[in-house]
C-alpha positions in Angstrom: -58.5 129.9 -143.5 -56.8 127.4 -145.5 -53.4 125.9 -143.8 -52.2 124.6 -147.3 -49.3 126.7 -148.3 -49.1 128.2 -151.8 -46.3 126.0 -153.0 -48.0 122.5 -151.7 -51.3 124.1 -153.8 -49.8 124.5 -156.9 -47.7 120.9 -157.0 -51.5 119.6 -156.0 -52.7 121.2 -159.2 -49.5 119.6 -161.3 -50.1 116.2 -159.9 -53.9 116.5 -160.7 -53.6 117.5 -164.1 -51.2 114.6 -164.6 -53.5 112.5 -162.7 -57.0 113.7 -163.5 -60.3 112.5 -161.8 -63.3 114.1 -161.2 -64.2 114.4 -157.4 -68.0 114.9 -158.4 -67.9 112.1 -160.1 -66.8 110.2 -156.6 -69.9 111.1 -155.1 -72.2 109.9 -158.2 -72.4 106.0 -156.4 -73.4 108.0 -153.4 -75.9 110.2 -154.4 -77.4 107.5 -156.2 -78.0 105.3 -153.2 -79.7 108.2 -151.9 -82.4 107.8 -153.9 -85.2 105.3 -154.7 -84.7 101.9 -157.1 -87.1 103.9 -159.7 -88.5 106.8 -159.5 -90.6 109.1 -162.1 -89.6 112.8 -163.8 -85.7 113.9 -162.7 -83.8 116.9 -163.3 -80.6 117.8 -162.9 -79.2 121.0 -162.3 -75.9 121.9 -163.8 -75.3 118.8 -165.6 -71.8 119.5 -167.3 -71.3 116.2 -169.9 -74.2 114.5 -168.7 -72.5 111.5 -166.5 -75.1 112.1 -163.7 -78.1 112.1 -166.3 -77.2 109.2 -167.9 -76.9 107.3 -164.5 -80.4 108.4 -162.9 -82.2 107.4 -166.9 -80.9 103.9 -165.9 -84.1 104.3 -163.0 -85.8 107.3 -164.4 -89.7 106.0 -165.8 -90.5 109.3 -166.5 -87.1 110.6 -168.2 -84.2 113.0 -166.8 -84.0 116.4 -167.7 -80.2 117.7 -167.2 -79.5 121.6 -167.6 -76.7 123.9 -167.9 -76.1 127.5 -168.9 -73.2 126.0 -171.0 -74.2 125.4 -174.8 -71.0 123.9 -175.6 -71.0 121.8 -172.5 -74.9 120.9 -173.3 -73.7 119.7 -177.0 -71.4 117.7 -175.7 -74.3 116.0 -173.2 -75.7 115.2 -176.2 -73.7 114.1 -178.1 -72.2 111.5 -174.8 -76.2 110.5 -174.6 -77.0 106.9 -176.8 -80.3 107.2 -178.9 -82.7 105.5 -176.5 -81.9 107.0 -173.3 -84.6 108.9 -171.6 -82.3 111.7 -171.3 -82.8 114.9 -172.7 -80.6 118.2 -172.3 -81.7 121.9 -172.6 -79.5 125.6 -171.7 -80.8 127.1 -169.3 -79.3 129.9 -166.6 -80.8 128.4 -163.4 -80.1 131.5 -161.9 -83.7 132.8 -163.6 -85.2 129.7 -162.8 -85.6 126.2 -163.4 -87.8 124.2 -165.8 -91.4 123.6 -164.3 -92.2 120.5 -162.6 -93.5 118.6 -160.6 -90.2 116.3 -160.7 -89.7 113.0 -158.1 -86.0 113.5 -158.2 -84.1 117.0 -158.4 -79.7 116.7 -158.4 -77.1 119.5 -158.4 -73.7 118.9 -158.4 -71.3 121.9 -157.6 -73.4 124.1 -159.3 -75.1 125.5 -156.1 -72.5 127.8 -155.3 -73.2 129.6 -158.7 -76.4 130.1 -157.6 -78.4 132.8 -155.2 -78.2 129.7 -152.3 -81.8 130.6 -150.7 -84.0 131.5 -154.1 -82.7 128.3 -155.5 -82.8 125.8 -152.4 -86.8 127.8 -152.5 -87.0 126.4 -156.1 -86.1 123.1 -155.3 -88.6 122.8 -152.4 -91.3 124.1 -154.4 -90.6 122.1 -157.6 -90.7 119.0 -155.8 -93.4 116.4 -156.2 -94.6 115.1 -152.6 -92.7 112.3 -151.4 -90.0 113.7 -154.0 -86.0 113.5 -152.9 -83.6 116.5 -153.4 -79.8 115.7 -153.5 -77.1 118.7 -153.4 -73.1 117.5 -153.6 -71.6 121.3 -152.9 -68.7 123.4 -152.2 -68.7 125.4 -149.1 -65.8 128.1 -148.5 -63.7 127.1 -145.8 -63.8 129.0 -142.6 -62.9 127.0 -139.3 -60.9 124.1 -138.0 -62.9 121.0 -139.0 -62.8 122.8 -142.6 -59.0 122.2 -142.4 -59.1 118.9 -141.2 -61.2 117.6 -143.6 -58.9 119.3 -146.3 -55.8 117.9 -145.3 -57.1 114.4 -144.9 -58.5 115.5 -148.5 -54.8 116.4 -150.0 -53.2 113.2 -149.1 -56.2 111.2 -150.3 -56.7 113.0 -153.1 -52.7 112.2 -154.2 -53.7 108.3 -153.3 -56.6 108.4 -155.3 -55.5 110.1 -158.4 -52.5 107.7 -158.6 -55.0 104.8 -158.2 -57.4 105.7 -160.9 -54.8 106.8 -163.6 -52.5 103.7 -162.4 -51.5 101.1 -165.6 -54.3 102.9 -167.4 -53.3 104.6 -171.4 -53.9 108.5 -171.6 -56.6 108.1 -173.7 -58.7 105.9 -171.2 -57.7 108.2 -168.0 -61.0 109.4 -166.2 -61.1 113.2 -167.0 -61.0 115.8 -164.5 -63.8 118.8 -164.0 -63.0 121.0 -166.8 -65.9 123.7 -166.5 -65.1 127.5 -165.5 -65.6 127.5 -161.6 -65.6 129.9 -159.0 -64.8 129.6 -155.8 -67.8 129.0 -153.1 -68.7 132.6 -150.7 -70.5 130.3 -148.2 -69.3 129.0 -145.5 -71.0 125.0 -143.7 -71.8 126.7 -141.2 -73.9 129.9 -143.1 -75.2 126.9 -145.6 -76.4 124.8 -142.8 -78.1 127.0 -141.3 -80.1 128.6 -144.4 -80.5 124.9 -145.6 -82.3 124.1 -142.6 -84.5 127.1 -142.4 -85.5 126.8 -146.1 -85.8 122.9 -146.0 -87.4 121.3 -142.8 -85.3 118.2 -141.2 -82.7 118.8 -144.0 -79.4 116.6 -143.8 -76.6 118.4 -144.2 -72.8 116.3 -143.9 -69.4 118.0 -144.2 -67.4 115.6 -146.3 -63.7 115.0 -147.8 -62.9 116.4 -150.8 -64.1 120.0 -150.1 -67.7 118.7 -150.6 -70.7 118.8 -148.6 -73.7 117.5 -149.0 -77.5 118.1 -148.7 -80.3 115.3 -148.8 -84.2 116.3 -148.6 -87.4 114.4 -149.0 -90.6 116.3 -149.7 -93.7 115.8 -147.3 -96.1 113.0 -148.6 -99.3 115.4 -149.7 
């Protein structure tokens, strides 16, 4: 139940696209600090261009694996990706599955909500290696007042923040915004928290600004 009136919405959408930035992006630092200082095999689900790839190689001794059901968008991964890197990039429609693992590291970045929420949460888990971390930055539908808090602190910062990134920068150099197909998310916190938890014991899930929550899970230690 979204207080934001129709109007404010669409001059939010004008000043974005003439101030881009990628709120996934934003939470790249943090989902990194969720993680160990090296760590073995990673995947990462609905990688887009890569950027999240190419920052978990940097600590990766057992390479990154990013996927997408995009060809073009997995092309592009490649072609972002420097010889060297242990990066590599392969189409796949996660919604069948995802590669085998056992992987130490599994990301998704607002791809969850494409998904079927439990079957895939259930892939994670099981995909894991022991000790292995799980980090999910999603988008949850909103349904209730905190929802609308968060978003309207969200609006004004979001105007602050896009100004500050594109601020005395050329066009060329801007940071680009998300430019995938999305659709909008069916679950709401409260029906992902709770279907988080039951799927994955002591689970941490945190509302956060920027219509994002987020989801961080270590395996058991076998």
């Amino acid at each position: 139940m979204p207080l934001i009136p129709p109007r404010l919405l669409r001059a939010l959408e004008s000043f974005n696209s003439a101030h881009p930035w990628s709120h996934n992006a934003h939470y790249h630092p943090w989902l990194l600090r969720q993680l160990p200082r090296r760590f073995g095999r990673a995947l990462d689900v609905g990688c887009g261009s890569g950027d999240l790839v190419r920052l978990l190689a940097v600590r990766s001794t057992g390479g990154v694996e990013g996927i997408d059901s995009d060809p073009q968008i997995i092309a592009r991964a490649r072609e972002l990706t420097p010889t060297g890197v242990p990066a590599g990039f392969t189409v796949v429609d996660a919604r069948a599955g995802i590669p085998v693992g056992p992987y130490d590291v599994i990301t998704c970045v607002a791809a969850l909500h494409h998904l079927p929420f439990t079957e895939t949460l259930t892939r994670f888990r099981d995909q894991l290696a022991p000790g292995g971390t799980l980090v999910v930055v999603g988008c949850a539908r909103e349904a209730d007042a905190v929802d609308d808090a968060l978003g309207l602190v969200s609006v004004a910062l979001n105007l602050v923040v896009g100004w500050a990134k594109n601020r005395d920068r050329r066009a060329a150099s801007r940071p680009v915004a998300m430019t995938a197909v999305t659709r909008p998310p069916e679950m709401t916190f409260a029906e992902i928290r709770r279907e988080a938890i039951r799927v994955l014991p002591r689970v941490r899930p945190r509302r956060w600004l920027f219509w994002r929550y987020t989801l961080v899970w270590r395996a058991p230690l076998a």
